[in-house]
C-alpha positions as CSV (number, residue, x, y, z in Angstrom):
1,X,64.6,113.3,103.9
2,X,61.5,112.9,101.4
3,X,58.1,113.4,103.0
4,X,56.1,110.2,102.0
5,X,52.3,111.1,103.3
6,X,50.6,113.3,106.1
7,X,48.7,111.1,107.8
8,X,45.2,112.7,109.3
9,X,41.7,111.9,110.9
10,X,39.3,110.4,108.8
11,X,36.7,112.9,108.6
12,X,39.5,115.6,107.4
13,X,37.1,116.6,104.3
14,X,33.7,116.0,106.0
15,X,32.6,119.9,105.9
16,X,29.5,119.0,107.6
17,X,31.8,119.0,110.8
18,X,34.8,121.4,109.9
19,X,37.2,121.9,112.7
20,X,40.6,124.1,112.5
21,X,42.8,120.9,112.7
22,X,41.1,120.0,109.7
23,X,41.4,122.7,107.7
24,X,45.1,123.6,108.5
25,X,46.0,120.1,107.3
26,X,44.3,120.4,104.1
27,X,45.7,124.2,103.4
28,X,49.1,122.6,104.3
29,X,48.8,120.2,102.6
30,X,48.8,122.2,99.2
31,X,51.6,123.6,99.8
32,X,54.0,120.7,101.4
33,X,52.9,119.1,97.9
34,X,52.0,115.9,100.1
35,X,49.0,113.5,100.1
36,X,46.6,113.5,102.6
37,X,46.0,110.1,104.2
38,X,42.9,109.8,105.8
39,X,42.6,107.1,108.7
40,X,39.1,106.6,110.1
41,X,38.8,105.9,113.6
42,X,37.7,107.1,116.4
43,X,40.7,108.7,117.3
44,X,42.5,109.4,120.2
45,X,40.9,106.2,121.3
46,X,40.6,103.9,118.1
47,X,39.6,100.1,118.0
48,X,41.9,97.9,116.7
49,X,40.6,97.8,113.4
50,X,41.4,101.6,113.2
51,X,45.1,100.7,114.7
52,X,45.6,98.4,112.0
53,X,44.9,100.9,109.5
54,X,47.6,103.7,110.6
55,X,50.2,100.5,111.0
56,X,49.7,99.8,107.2
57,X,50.2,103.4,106.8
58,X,52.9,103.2,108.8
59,X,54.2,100.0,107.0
60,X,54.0,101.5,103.5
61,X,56.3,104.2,104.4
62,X,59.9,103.9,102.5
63,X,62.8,103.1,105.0
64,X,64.1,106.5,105.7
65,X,61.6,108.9,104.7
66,X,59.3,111.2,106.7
67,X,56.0,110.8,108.2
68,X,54.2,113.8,109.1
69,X,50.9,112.6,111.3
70,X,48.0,114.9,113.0
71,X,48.2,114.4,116.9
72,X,44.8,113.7,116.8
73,X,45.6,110.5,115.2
74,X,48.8,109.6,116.6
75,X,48.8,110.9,120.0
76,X,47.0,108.2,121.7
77,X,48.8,105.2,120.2
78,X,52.4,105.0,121.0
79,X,52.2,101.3,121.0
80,X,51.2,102.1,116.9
81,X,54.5,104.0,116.0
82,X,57.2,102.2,118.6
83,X,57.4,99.8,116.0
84,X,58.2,102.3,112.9
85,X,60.1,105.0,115.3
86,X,63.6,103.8,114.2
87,X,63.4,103.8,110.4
88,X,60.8,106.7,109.5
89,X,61.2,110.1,110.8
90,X,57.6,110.6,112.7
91,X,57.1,114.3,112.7
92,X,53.8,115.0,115.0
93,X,51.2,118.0,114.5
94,X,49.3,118.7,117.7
95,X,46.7,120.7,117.3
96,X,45.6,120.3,120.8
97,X,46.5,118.0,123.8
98,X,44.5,115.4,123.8
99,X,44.1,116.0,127.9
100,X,43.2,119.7,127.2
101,X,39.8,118.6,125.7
102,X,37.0,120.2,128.2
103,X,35.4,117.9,130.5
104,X,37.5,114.6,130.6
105,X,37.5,112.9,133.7
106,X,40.7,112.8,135.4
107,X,41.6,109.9,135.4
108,X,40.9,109.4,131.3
109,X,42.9,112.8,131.1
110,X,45.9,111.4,133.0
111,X,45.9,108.4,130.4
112,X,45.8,110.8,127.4
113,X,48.6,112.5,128.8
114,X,50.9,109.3,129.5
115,X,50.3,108.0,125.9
116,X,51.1,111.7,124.3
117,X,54.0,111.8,126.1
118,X,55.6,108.6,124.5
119,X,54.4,109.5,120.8
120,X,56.0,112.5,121.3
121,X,59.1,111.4,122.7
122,X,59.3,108.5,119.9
123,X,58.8,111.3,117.3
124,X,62.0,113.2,115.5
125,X,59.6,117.1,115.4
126,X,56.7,118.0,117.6
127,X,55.5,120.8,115.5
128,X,52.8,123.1,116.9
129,X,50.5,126.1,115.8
130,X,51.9,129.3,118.3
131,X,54.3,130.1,121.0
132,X,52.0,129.7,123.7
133,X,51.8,126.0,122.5
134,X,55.4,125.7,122.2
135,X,56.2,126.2,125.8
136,X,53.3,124.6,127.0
137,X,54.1,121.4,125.2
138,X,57.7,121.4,125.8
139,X,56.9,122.0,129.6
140,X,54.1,119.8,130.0
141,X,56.2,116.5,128.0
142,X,59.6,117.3,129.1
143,X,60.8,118.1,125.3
144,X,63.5,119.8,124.5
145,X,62.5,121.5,121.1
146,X,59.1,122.1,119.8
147,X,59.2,123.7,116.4
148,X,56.2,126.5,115.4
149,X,54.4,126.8,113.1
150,X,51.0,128.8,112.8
151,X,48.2,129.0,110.7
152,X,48.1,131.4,107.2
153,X,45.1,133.5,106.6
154,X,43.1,133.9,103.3
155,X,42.7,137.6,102.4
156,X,39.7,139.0,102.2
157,X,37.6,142.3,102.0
158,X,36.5,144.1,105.0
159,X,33.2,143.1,106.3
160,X,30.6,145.8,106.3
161,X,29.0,144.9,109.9
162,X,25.1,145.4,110.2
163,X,25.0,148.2,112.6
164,X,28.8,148.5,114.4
165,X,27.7,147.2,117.3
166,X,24.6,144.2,118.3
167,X,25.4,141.5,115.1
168,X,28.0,138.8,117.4
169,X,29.6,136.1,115.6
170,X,31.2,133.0,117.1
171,X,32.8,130.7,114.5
172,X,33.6,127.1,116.4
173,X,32.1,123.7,116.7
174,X,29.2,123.8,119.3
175,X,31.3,121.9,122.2
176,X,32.1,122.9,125.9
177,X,35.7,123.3,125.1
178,X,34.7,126.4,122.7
179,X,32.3,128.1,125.9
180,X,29.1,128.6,124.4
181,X,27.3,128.2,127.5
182,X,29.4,131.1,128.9
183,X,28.6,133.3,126.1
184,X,24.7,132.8,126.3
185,X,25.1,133.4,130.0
186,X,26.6,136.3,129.7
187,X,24.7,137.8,126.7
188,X,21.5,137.2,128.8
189,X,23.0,140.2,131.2
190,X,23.5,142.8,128.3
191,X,20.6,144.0,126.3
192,X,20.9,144.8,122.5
193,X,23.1,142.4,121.0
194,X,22.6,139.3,119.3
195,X,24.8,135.9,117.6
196,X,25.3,133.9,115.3
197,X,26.9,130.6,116.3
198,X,28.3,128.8,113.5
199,X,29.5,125.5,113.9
200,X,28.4,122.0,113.8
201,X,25.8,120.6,116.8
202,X,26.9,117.1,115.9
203,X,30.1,117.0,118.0
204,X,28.3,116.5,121.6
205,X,24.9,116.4,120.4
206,X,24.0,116.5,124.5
207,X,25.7,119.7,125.0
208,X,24.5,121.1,121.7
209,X,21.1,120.6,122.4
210,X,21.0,122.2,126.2
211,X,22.0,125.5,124.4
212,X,19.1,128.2,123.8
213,X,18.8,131.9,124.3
214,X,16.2,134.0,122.4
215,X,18.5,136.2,120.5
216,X,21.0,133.5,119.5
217,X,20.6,131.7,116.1
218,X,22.5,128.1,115.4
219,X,23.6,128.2,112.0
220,X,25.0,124.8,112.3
221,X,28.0,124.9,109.7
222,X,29.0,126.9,107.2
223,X,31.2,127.4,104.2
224,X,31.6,129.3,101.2
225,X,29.4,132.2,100.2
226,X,27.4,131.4,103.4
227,X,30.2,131.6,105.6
228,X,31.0,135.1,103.8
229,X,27.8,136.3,104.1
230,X,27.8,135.6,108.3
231,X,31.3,137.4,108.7
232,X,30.3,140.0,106.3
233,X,27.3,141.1,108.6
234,X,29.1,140.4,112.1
235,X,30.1,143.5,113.9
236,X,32.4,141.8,116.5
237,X,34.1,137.9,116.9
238,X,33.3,136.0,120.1
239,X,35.5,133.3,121.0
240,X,34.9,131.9,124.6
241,X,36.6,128.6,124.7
242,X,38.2,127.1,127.5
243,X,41.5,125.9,125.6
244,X,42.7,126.9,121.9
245,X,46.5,126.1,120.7
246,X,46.1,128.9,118.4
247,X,41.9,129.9,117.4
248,X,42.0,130.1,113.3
249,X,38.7,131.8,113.5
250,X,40.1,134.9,115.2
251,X,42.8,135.9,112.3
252,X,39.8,134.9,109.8
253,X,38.1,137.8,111.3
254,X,40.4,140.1,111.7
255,X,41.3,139.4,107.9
256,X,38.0,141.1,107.1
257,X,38.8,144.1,110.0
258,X,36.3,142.6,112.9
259,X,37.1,142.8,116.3
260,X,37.9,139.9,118.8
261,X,36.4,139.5,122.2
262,X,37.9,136.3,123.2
263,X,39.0,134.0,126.1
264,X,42.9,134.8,127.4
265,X,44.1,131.2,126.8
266,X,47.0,129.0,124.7
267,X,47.8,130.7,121.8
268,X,44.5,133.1,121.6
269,X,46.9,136.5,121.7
270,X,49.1,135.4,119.4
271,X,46.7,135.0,116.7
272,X,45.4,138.2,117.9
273,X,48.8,139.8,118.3
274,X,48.7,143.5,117.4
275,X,48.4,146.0,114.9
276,X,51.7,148.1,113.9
277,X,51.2,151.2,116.4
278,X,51.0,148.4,118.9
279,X,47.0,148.6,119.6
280,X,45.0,145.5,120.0
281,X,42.8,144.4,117.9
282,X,40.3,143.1,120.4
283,X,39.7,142.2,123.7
284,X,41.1,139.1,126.3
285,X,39.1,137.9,129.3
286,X,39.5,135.0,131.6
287,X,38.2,131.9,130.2
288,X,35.1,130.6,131.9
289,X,34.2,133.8,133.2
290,X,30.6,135.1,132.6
291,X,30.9,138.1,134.5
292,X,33.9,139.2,132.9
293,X,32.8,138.2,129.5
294,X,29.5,140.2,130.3
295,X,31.7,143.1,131.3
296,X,33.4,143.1,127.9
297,X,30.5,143.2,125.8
298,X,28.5,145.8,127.7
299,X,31.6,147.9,127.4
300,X,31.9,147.0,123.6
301,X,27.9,148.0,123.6
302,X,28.5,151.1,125.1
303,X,31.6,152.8,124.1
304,X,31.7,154.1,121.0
305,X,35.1,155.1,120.8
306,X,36.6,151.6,122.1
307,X,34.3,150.3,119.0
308,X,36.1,152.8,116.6
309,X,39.2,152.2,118.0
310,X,38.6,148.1,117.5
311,X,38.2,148.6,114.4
312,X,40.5,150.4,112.9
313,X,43.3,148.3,115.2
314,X,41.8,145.2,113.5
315,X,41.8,146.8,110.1
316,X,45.3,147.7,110.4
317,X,46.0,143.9,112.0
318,X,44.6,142.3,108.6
319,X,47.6,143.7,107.0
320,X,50.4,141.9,108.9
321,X,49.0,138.6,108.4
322,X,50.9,135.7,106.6
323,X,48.8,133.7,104.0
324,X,48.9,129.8,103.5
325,X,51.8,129.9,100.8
326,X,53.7,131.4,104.0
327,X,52.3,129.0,106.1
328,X,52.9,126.5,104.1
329,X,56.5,127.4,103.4
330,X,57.3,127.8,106.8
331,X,56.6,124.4,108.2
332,X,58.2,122.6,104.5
333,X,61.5,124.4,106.2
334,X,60.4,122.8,109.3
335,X,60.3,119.2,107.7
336,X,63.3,119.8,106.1
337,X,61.4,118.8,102.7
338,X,61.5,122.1,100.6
């Protein structure tokens, strides 16, 4: 079956607000030899205007070929795809459920839920980004076979820290699913370390702009040289978030050999996996915890040998990652469209 388009959000190449979604369906993309079709709304809860759009999309589509579509965009409209479910295969990409986003009131979560659950019952694949996300979406929608397929990793040379130990990095839009507030909280009990948070303050402007703490500095996003230059100086990755499918930012560091001190959630430890003697290269604490992410970092302050040993674990982890071209092959097998 030939794959006709990938349809994704509409901000997909707006790097002034880069997300991991985004950037795994552009690397993809490359490699599934596919084009990208944008579809502005404001998804998962689009006007009618937006609807129209992904139904031309829809529309255009060849009888009998494949539709690959970002959950972001499709997840919330069932009543969209019902209509094209029986002559396109509609293969869906869920980054994250949409219910899973921090902060929803119930009952709003309860209606993302009911509308996933038909997209992804009308849909031929669910494809998602790690195990963790496999069973969860499988358990949580009743399906019988969700297909895998994570993230690759660029190479890159090993970052040269600033002092081994007080430059923090945390790579994620500033939003209360990614737990900035925790980190702040808990960096505000452990002398001697500072971050960097890089990531757009645009996505919840309110939340964004509740967040201070003298030795924190918002970069606001970056890319390129810039974004090499803040992982080149970082001594150790933060990652608090509440809920990740899979956490891109954690195998971009340890591509370079830094650490992970992250949230034990979704698909978190498999990106972090392990090195080959088995070591991990970083460490898992309870999401939403302050104390225990305090915990973490005064330990990661104060023992030099757990530093040493993070490090070279990490090191040692950059070598057994897959890059795009595998990533990319991976999920053309998936599609069926190699």
């Amino acid at each position: 079956m030939r794959l006709s388009c990938f349809a994704v959000p509409g901000d997909v190449d707006d790097r002034s607000v880069p997300s991991g979604g985004n950037t795994y369906d552009r690397r993809v993309a490359e490699h599934l030899r596919v084009r990208l079709r944008p579809v502005d709304g404001a998804w998962p809860d689009p006007d009618e205007a937006a609807k129209d759009r992904l139904d031309r999309l829809l529309a255009e589509a060849p009888d009998g070929t494949k539709v690959l579509l970002d959950g972001l965009v499709a997840c919330g409209v069932p009543d969209v795809l019902a209509p094209h479910a029986d002559r396109l295969g509609l293969a869906v990409l869920v980054h994250l459920p949409l219910a899973d986003e921090t902060g929803l009131d119930p009952r709003r979560a309860a209606d993302l839920d009911i509308r996933e659950r038909k997209t992804l019952h009308l849909a031929r694949q669910v494809i998602v980004t790690s195990p963790a996300a496999a069973r969860a979406v499988e358990q949580r929608h009743g399906l019988a076979t969700v297909h895998i397929a994570p993230p690759g990793t660029d190479p890159a040379p090993r970052a040269a820290g600033t002092d081994g130990v007080s430059q923090l990095i945390c790579v994620a839009a500033v939003t209360p699913r990614k737990g900035q507030d925790v980190l702040l909280a808990a960096l505000s009990e452990v002398d001697g370390l500072r971050v960097d948070l890089v990531g757009s303050r645009t996505r919840n402007p309110a939340y964004a702009n509740g967040l201070r703490h003298p030795r924190a500095r918002f970069t606001g996003p970056l890319s390129g040289e810039a974004l090499e230059a803040a992982y080149d100086r970082a001594d150790l990755l933060v990652l608090p978030s509440h809920a990740e499918t899979y956490g891109m930012v954690v195998t971009e560091a340890l591509a370079r050999g830094i650490p992970v001190l992250a949230s034990d959630v979704g698909g978190v430890p498999d990106a972090l996996g392990h090195a080959p003697d088995g070591s991990r290269p970083g460490l898992l604490v309870p999401p939403g915890d302050e104390a225990a992410l305090a915990a973490a970092l005064r330990g990661w302050r104060d023992d030099a040998d757990l530093r040493e040993r993070l490090r070279a674990a990490a090191w040692a982890r950059a070598r057994t990652l897959e890059d795009w071209a595998v990533a990319g092959a991976r999920l053309s097998g998936i599609l069926g469209v190699g």
